[in-house]
C-alpha positions in Angstrom: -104.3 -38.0 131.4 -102.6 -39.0 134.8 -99.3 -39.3 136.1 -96.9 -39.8 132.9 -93.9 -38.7 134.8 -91.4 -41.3 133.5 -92.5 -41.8 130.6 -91.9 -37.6 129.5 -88.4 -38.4 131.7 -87.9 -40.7 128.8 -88.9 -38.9 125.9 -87.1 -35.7 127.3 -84.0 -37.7 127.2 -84.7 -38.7 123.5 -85.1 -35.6 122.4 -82.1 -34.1 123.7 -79.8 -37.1 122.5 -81.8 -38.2 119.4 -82.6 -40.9 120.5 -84.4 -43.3 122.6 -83.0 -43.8 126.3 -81.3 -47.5 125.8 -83.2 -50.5 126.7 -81.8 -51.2 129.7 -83.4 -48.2 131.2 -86.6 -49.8 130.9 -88.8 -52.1 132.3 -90.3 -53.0 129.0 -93.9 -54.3 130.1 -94.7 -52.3 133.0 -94.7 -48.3 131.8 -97.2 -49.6 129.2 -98.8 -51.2 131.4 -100.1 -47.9 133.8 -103.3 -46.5 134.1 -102.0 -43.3 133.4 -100.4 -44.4 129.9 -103.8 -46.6 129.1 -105.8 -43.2 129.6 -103.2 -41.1 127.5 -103.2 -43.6 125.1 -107.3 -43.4 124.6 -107.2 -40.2 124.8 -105.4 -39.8 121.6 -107.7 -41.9 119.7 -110.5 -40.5 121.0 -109.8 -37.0 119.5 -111.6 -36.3 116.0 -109.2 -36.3 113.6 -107.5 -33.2 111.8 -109.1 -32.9 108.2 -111.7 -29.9 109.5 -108.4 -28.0 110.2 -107.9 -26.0 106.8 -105.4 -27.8 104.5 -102.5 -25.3 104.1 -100.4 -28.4 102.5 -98.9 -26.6 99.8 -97.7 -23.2 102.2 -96.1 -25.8 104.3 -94.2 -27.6 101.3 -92.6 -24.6 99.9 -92.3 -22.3 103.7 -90.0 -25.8 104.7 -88.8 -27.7 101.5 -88.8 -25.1 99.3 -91.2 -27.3 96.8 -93.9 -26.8 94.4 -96.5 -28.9 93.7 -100.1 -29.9 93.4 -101.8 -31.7 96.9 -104.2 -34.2 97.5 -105.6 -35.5 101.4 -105.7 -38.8 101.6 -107.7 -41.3 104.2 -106.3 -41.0 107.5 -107.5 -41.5 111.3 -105.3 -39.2 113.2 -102.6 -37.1 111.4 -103.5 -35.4 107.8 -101.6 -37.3 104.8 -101.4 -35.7 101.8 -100.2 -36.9 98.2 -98.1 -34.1 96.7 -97.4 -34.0 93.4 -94.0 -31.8 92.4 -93.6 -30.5 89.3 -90.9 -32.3 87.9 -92.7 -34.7 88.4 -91.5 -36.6 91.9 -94.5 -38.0 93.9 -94.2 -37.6 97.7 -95.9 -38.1 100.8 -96.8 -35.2 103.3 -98.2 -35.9 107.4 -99.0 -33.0 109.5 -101.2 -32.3 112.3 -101.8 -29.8 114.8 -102.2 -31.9 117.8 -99.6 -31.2 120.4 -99.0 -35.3 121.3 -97.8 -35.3 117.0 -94.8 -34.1 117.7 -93.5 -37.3 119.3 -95.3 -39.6 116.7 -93.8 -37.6 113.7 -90.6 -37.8 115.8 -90.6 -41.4 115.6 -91.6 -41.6 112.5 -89.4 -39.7 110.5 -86.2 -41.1 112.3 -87.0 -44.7 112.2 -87.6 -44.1 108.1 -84.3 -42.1 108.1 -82.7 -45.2 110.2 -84.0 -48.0 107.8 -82.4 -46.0 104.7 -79.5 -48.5 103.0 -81.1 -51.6 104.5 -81.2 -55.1 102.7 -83.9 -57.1 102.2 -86.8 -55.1 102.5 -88.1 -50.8 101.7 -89.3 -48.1 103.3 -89.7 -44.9 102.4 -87.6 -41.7 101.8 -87.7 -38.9 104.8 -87.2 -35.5 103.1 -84.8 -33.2 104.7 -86.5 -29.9 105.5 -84.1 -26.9 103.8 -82.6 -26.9 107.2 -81.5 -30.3 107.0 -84.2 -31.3 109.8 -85.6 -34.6 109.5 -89.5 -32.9 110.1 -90.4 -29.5 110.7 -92.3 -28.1 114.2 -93.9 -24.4 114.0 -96.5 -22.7 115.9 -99.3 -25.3 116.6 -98.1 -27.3 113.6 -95.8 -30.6 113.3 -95.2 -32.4 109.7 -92.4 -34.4 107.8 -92.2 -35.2 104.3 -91.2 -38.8 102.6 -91.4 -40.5 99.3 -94.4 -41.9 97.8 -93.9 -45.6 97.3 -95.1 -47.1 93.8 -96.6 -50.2 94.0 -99.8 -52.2 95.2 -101.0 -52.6 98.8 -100.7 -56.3 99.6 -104.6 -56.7 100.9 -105.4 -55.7 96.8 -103.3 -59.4 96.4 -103.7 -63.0 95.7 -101.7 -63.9 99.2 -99.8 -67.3 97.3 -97.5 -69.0 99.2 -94.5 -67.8 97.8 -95.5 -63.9 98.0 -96.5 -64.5 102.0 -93.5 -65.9 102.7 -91.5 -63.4 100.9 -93.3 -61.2 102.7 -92.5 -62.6 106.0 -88.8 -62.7 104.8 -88.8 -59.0 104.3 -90.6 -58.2 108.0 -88.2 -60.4 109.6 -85.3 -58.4 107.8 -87.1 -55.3 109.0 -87.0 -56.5 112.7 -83.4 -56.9 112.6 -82.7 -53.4 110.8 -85.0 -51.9 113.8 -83.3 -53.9 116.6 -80.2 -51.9 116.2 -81.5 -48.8 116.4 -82.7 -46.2 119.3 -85.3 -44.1 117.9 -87.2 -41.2 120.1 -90.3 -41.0 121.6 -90.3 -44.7 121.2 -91.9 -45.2 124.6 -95.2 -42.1 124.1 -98.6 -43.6 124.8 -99.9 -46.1 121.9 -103.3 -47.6 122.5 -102.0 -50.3 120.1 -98.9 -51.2 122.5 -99.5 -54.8 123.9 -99.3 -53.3 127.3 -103.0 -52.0 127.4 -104.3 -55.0 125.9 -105.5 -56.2 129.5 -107.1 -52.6 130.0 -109.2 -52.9 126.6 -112.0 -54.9 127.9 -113.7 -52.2 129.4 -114.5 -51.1 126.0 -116.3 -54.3 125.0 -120.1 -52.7 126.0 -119.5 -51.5 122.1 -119.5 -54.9 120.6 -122.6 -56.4 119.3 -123.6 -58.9 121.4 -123.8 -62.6 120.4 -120.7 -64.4 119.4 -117.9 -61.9 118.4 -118.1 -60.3 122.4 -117.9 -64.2 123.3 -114.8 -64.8 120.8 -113.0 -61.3 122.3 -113.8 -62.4 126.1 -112.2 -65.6 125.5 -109.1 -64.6 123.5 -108.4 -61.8 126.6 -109.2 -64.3 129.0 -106.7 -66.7 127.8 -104.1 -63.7 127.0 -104.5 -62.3 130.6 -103.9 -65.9 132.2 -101.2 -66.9 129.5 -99.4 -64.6 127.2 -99.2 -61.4 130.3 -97.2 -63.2 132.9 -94.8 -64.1 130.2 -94.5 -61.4 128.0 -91.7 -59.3 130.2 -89.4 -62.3 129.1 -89.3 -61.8 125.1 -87.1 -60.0 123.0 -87.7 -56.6 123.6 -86.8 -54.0 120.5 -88.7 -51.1 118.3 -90.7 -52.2 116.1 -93.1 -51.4 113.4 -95.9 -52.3 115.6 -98.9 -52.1 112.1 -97.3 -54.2 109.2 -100.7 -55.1 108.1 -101.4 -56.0 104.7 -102.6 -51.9 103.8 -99.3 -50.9 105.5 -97.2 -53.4 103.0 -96.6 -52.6 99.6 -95.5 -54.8 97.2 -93.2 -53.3 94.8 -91.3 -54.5 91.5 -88.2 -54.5 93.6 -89.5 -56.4 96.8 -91.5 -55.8 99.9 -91.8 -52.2 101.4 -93.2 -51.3 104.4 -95.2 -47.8 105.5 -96.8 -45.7 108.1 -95.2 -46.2 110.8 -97.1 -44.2 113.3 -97.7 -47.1 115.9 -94.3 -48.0 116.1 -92.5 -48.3 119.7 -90.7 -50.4 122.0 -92.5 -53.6 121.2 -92.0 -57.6 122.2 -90.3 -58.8 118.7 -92.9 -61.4 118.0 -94.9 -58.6 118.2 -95.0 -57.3 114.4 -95.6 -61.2 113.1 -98.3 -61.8 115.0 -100.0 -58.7 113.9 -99.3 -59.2 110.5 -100.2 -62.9 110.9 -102.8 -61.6 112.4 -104.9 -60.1 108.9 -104.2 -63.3 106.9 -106.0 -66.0 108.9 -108.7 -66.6 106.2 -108.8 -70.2 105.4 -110.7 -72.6 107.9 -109.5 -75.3 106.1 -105.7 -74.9 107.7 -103.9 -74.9 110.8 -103.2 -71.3 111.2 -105.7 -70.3 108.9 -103.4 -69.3 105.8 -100.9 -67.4 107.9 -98.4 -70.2 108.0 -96.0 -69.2 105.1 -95.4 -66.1 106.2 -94.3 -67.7 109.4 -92.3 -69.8 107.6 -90.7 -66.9 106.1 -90.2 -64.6 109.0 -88.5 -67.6 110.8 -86.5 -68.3 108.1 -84.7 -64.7 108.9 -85.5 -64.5 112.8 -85.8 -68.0 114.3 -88.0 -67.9 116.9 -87.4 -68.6 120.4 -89.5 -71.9 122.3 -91.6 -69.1 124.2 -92.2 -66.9 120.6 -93.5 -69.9 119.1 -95.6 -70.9 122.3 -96.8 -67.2 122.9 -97.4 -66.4 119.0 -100.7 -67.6 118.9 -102.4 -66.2 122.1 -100.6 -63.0 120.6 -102.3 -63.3 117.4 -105.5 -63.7 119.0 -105.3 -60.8 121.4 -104.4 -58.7 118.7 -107.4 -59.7 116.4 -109.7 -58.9 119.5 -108.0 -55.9 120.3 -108.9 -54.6 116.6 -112.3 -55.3 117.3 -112.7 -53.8 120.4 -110.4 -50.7 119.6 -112.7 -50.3 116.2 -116.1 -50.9 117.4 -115.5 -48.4 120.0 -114.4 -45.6 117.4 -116.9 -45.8 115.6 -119.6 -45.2 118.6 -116.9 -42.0 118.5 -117.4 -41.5 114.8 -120.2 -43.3 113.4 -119.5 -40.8 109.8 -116.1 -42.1 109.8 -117.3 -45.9 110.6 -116.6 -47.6 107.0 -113.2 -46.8 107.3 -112.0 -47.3 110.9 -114.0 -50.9 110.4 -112.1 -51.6 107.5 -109.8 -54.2 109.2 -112.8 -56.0 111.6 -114.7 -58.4 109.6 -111.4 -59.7 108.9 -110.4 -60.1 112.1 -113.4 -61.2 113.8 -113.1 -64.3 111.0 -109.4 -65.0 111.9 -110.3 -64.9 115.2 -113.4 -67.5 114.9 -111.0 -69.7 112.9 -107.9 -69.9 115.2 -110.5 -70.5 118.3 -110.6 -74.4 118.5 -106.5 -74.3 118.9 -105.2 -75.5 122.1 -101.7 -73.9 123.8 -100.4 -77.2 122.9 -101.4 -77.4 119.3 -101.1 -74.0 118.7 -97.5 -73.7 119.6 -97.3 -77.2 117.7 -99.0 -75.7 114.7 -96.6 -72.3 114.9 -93.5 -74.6 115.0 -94.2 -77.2 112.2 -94.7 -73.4 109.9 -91.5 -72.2 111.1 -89.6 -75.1 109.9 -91.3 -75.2 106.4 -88.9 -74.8 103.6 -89.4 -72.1 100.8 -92.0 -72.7 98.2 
């Protein structure tokens, strides 16, 4: 995997404080940007995932938490997910995997959930102590953490009106903020989904069908590379979710919750609007393709700085190509698993087709006249 030095310095350091080194420490662009994190980062996702591991779900719920229940695997790419059903009745959430490079991701995970508890404005789910009062457990080849099981419906399976994006967009903004005062560990382990590799990701495009979506990718990375890169080191630098896409927010009776958070890391801020900006540019027949209330909303919490609204596009796009590439290239891994790592490309090959005839100046135009819409 190369030289990843510094970046174990850093996650040694989390681990024995409990948290991430502080941001000063860190030159937020460049350990991202390595060689040796691009390859660890691939690596990762280029390992078959754990359901031909036998499920022993139900041992691990009562050897750590002392529970009882029934279990059922869910869809997952990497770590196992499992629905367990107590009972008395409680529904919760179970990851585990028995990949060494987990430990860090269920690290993260588990204490930026327990960090978000008490917030306003948004939800996320529940950690569950282990009976040691642990926030996940680690045993002989095997990592896990437990969490509620949020009630609700997945925001892809709704009608995206103007007053439920921006509310959404309210609640990630809220979320951003929460997140900005926190140091989480392992915030800085190897994410092929970090911004930082984007410039290393066209070496996967001999994957994409030829013809116009490799044309739209090369042109988006193009423009990202000569544009967005040079300029990125200057934004507001923070963890962040890093995946808020419309399967990872869940739109509850009580507001917007948000799940999974096993890309999160040490992200540009903009960062999780423009990916979730990213899976709602649908309709031709707008500037930003649909995505504009939820800018409107996300601004309305975190106004955005002259170069967020002048980068946010060029991010958005990057992102959508990133998808494709990233996707089409796991499923040449995993052609039995293809339905459901392309879940997410047809939409963004769309968004990205729609947001191509924007120039920098309109773009950032376009981004500002959103942020300054008023509530619907």
């Amino acid at each position: 995997m190369g030289d990843l030095s510094g970046l174990a310095a850093d996650q040694e350091l989390g681990r024995r404080n409990g948290s991430a080194a502080p941001a000063s420490r860190h030159l937020p662009h460049a350990a991202a940007s390595t060689e040796a994190y691009f390859r660890a980062a691939t690596a990762i996702l280029s390992s078959a995932p754990d359901e031909s591991e036998p499920d022993i779900s139900a041992t691990l719920l009562k050897r750590h938490y002392g529970l009882e229940g029934s279990t059922a695997v869910l869809s997952s790419e990497i770590e196992r997910t499992v629905e367990v059903s107590l009972f008395d009745g409680r529904q919760l959430i179970l990851k585990t995997s028995a990949r060494q490079e987990a430990v860090d991701s269920f690290r993260f995970q588990s204490a930026a959930l327990a960090a978000l508890q008490g917030s306003v404005g948004f939800a996320a789910p529940t950690v569950i102590p282990t009976s040691g009062g642990a926030l996940m457990f680690e045993e002989e080849g095997l990592s896990g953490y437990l969490q509620t099981r949020i009630e609700g419906v997945s925001l892809h399976q709704e009608t995206p009106t103007p007053d439920l994006l921006f509310r959404t967009g309210n609640a990630l903004g809220q979320m951003d903020l929460a997140l900005a005062q926190v140091n989480i560990p392992a915030a800085h382990r190897p994410i092929l989904w970090h911004v930082g590799c984007w410039s290393r990701l066209m070496e996967l495009e001999e994957h994409l069908p030829s013809g116009s979506v490799a044309e739209s990718v090369r042109t988006a990375m193009t423009e990202y590379m000569r544009f967005v890169e040079p300029q990125i080191s200057n934004l507001e630098w923070q963890v962040a979710h890093n995946d808020p896409s419309p399967f990872n927010t869940i739109v509850t009776p009580h507001g917007l919750c948000f799940i999974d958070f096993g890309d999160g890391c040490w992200s540009p801020r903009i960062q999780d609007l423009a990916i979730a900006a990213s899976h709602l540019v649908t309709d031709p027949a707008l500037p930003l393709g649909g995505a504009e209330h939820l800018i409107s909303g996300y601004a309305a919490v975190v106004p955005l700085s002259a170069l967020e609204a002048r980068l946010l596009i060029g991010l958005i796009r990057a992102r959508q190509s990133a998808l494709i590439l990233v996707n089409y290239w796991r499923s040449h891994l995993f052609p039995a698993d293809a339905q459901y790592i392309k879940k997410n490309v047809a939409r963004a090959e769309r968004g990205l087709t729609i947001l191509a005839p924007l120039s920098t100046a309109s773009a950032e135009a376009a981004v500002l006249a959103a942020a300054s819409q008023p509530s619907p």
